[in-house]
C-alpha positions in Angstrom: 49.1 -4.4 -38.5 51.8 -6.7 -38.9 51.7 -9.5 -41.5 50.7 -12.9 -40.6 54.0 -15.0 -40.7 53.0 -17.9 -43.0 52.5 -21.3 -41.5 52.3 -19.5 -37.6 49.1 -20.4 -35.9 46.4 -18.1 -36.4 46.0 -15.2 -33.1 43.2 -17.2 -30.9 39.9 -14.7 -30.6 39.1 -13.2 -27.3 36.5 -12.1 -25.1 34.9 -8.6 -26.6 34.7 -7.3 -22.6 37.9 -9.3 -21.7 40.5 -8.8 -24.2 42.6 -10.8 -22.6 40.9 -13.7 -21.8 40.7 -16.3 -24.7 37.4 -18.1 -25.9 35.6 -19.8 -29.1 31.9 -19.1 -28.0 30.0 -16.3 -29.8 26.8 -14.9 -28.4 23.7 -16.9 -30.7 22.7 -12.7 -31.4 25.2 -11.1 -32.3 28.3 -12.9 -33.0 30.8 -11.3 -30.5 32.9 -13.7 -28.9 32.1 -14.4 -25.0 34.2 -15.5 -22.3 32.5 -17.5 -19.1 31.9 -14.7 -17.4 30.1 -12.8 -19.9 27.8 -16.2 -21.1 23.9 -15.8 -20.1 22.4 -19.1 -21.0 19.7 -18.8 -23.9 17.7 -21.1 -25.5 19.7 -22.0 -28.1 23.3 -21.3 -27.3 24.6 -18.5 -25.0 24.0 -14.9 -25.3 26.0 -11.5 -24.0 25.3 -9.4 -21.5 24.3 -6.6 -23.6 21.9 -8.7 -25.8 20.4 -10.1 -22.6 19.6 -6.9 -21.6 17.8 -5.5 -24.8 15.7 -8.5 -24.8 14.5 -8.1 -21.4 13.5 -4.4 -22.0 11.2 -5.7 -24.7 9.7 -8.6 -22.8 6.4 -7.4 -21.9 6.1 -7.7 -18.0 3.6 -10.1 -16.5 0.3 -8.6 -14.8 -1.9 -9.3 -12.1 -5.5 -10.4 -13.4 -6.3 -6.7 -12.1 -3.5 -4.7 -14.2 -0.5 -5.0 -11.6 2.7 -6.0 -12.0 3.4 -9.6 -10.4 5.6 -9.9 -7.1 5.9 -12.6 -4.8 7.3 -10.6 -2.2 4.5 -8.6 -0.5 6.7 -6.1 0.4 4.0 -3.0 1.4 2.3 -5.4 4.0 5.4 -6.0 5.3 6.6 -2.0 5.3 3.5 -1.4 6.7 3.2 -3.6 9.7 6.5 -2.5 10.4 5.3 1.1 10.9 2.8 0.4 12.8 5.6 -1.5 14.8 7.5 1.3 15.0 4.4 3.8 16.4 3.4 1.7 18.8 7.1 1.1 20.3 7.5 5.5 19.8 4.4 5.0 22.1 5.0 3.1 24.8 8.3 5.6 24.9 6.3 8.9 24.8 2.9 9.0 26.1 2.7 12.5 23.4 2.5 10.3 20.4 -1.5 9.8 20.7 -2.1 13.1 21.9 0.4 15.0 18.8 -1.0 12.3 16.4 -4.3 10.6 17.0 -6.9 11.1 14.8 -9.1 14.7 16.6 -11.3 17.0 14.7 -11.8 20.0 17.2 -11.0 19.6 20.8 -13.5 20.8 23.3 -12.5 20.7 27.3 -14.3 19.6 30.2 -15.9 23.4 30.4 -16.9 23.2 27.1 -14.3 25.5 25.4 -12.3 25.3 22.1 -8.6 25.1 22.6 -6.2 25.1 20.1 -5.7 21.5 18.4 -7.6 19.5 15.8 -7.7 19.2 12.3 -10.1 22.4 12.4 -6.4 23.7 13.6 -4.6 22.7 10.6 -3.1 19.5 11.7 -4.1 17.6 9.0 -1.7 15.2 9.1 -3.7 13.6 12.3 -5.9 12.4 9.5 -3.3 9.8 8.7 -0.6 9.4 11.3 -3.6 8.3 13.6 -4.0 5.1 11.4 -0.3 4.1 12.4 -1.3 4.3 15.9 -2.9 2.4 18.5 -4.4 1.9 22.0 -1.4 2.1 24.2 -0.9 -0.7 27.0 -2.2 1.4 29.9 -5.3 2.0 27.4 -9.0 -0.1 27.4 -7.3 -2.5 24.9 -4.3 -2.7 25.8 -1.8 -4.7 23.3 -4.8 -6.6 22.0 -5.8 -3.6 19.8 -2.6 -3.7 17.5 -2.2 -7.8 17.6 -5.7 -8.0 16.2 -4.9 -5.8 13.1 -1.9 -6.3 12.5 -2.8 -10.2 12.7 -5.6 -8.9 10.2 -3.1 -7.2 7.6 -0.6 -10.1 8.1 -3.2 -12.2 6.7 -4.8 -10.1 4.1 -2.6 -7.7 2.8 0.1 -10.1 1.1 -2.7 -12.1 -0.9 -4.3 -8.2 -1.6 -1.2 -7.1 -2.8 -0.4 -10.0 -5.3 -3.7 -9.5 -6.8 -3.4 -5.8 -6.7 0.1 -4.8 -7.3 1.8 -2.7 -4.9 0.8 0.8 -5.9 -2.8 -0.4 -6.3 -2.5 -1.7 -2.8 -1.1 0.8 -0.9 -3.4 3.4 -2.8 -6.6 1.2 -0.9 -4.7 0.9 2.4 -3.7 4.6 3.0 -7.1 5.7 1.1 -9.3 3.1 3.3 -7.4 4.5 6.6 -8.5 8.1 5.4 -11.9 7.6 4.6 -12.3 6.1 8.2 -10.6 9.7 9.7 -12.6 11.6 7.2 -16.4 9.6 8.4 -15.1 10.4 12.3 -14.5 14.5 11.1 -17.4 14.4 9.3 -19.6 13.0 12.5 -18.1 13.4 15.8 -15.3 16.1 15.2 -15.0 16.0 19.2 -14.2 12.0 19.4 -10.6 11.0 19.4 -9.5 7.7 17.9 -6.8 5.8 16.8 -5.8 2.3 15.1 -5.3 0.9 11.7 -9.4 -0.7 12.2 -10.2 1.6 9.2 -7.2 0.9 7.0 -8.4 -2.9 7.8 -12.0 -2.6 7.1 -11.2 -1.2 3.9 -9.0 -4.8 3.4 -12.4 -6.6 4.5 -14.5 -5.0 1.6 -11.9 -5.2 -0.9 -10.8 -8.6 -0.3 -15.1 -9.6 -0.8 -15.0 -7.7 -4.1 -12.0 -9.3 -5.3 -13.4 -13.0 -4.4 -16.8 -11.7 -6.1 -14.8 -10.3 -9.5 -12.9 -13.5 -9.0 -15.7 -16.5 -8.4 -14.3 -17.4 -5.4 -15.9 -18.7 -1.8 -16.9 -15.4 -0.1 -18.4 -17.2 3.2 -15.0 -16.8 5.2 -14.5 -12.7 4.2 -18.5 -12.3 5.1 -18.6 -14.0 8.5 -15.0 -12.3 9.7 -16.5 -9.0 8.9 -19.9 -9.4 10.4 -18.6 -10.7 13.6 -16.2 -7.7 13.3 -19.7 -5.4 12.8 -20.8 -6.5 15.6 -18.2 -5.9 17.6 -17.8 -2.6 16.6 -21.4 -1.8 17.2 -21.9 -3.5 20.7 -18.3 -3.0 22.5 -18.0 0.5 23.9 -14.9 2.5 22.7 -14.9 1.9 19.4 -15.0 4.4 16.7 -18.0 3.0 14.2 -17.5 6.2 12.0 -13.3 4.2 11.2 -14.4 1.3 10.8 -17.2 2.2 8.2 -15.6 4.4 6.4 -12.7 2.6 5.8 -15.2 -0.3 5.0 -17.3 2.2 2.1 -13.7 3.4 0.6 -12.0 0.2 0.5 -15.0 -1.2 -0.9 -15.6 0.9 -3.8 -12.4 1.8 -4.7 -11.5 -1.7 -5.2 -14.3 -2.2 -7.2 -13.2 0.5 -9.9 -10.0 -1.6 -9.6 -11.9 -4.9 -10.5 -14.6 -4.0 -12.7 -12.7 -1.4 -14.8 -12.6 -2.4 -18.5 -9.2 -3.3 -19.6 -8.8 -0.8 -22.1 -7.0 2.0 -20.8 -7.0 -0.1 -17.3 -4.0 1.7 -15.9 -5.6 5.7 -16.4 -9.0 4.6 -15.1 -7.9 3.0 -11.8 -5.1 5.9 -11.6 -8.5 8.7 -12.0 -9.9 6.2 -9.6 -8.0 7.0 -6.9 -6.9 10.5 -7.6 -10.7 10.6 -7.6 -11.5 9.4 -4.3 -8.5 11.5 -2.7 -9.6 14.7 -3.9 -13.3 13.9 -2.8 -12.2 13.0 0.7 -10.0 16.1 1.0 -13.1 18.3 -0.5 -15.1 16.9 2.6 -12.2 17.9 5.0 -11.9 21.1 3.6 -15.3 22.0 3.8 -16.0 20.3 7.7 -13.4 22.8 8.4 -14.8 26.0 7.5 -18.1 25.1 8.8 -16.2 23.9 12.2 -14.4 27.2 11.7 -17.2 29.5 11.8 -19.1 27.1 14.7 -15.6 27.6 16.7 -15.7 31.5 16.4 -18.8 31.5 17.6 -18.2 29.6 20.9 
C-alpha cells in the first residue's frame, strides 16, 4: 500500500458492491458503505441488500386466522376456473373429452353387458378429471351448467382461500370434487356425470363452517345452499350422490381446519386431509373388487 502523501485529500470510501462508485452512507447494520442503488430504506437510516435479506428470513410470516399464510391474490380460484375454462373449450372441440373423462363407475350397455370402461377398469383418473368437466352445449344444460359454477367459485373461492391459505384450499376443492365421484361409485356405479357441482358444494359447507368458527351472518350461505338442495333433488339429471358428497367432505374437512387446536395446527390439518384421502381411496378400492367379482359374474 502506498503511503498517504501528507496534506493530499484522504481516498473518498466507495460502495462495498460498487467499488467504483463513490458514497458516505453506511448501512444502520452493519457499517458497510452503500451506494443508491444498494440503499433499502429502514427505519432508522438505510440498510444493505444483504442485511435486508437476513432480516426478512427472520420475520415471522403473517397467518390466516386458520394457520395459512396471507395472500391477496387468490391465485388457485383463479388457476382453477381457468381449467375448467380450458375443458370445456377441449370439449366443445372433441365430443371424446366426456366420454374419455367423465366421472363412470362400470359401464353397462343397452343389452345389459359389461364392456370395458369405468373406474372398475382402472381409470381412476375419471374420478377427478370429470370435476373439470361439464355439460357440453348440445347437452340438457347447455352453457348454463359451467356459468353457474364457475359464477359459484368466482364468488367463493377467493374469500375461501384468503381465510384458508392456498394449500388448505386447494386440499378442500380437489378433496370435495372427490368425495362427490366417490358417493356416485359408491351408489350408482352405472350413472355418468360430470361438473365441478361437487367441488362447489364442498365450498357451500365450508364457507358455513368458516362463518360459524368465525361469528359471522350465516343466512346468505344457508339459503344459497338450500335453494341449491332443492334443485338438485327436484330437477332431473342431476347427480345428488356429487353434490352431497362433495357437500359431507367439504364440510368436515373444513371443520378439522377450523376447530383444530392451534398447537401443532399445521400436522393436524396436514393428517386431516391425508386422512380423508386415504379414506376415500379405501372406499374406491374396495367398490372395485366388489364391482370386480359382480362383473365376472355377468
Amino acid at each position: 500500500m502506498n503511503p498517504q502523501v501528507p496534506g493530499a485529500p484522504a481516498e473518498a470510501p466507495s460502495c462495498y458492491r460498487h467499488p467504483g462508485r463513490e458514497t458516505y452512507v453506511r448501512c444502520t447494520r452493519c457499517d458497510r458503505y452503500i451506494c443508491p442503488e444498494c440503499m433499502r430504506d429502514a427505519a432508522v437510516g438505510h440498510q444493505c441488500v444483504e442485511c435486508v435479506q437476513e432480516g426478512n428470513r427472520t420475520v415471522r410470516q403473517a397467518r390466516t386466522v386458520f394457520g395459512g399464510r396471507v395472500s391477496h391474490t387468490p391465485v388457485v380460484t383463479y388457476t382453477l376456473i381457468a381449467l375448467n375454462v380450458l375443458a370445456y373449450v377441449a370439449e366443445i372441440v372433441s365430443d371424446r373429452m366426456v366420454d374419455r373423462f367423465a366421472m363412470l363407475g362400470v359401464w353397462v350397455d343397452q343389452f345389459g353387458i359389461v364392456q370395458p370402461g369405468g373406474v372398475v377398469d382402472g381409470e381412476f383418473h375419471r374420478l377427478i378429471t370429470a370435476a373439470f368437466l361439464h355439460s357440453p352445449p348440445s347437452g340438457s344444460f347447455s352453457i348454463t351448467h359451467i356459468l353457474f359454477n364457475m359464477w359459484a367459485l368466482w364468488v367463493l373461492g377467493p374469500q375461501l382461500e384468503q381465510v384458508l391459505g392456498r394449500w388448505r384450499f386447494t386440499a378442500l376443492y380437489l378433496l370435495s370434487a372427490l368425495g362427490g365421484s366417490v358417493l356416485l361409485y359408491l351408489v350408482n356405479p352405472t350413472g355418468v356425470a360430470v361438473g365441478a357441482s361437487g367441488a362447489i358444494f364442498g365450498l357451500f359447507g365450508a364457507y358455513f363452517v368458516v362463518a360459524k368458527r368465525m361469528n359471522a351472518p350465516t343466512g346468505g350461505i344457508v339459503t344459497l345452499l338450500a335453494l341449491n338442495l332443492v334443485i338438485t333433488f327436484t330437477v332431473s339429471g342431476i347427480s345428488w350422490e356429487g353434490h352431497i358428497g362433495g357437500l359431507v367432505v367439504g364440510s368436515l374437512l373444513t371443520a378439522a381446519f377450523a376447530f383444530a387446536p392451534r398447537n401443532n395446527r399445521t400436522a393436524l390439518h396436514v393428517a386431516a386431509v391425508a386422512g380423508t384421502c386415504l379414506l376415500l381411496m379405501a372406499l374406491v378400492v374396495v367398490q372395485t373388487a366388489r364391482l370386480s367379482d359382480v362383473t365376472v359374474l355377468l
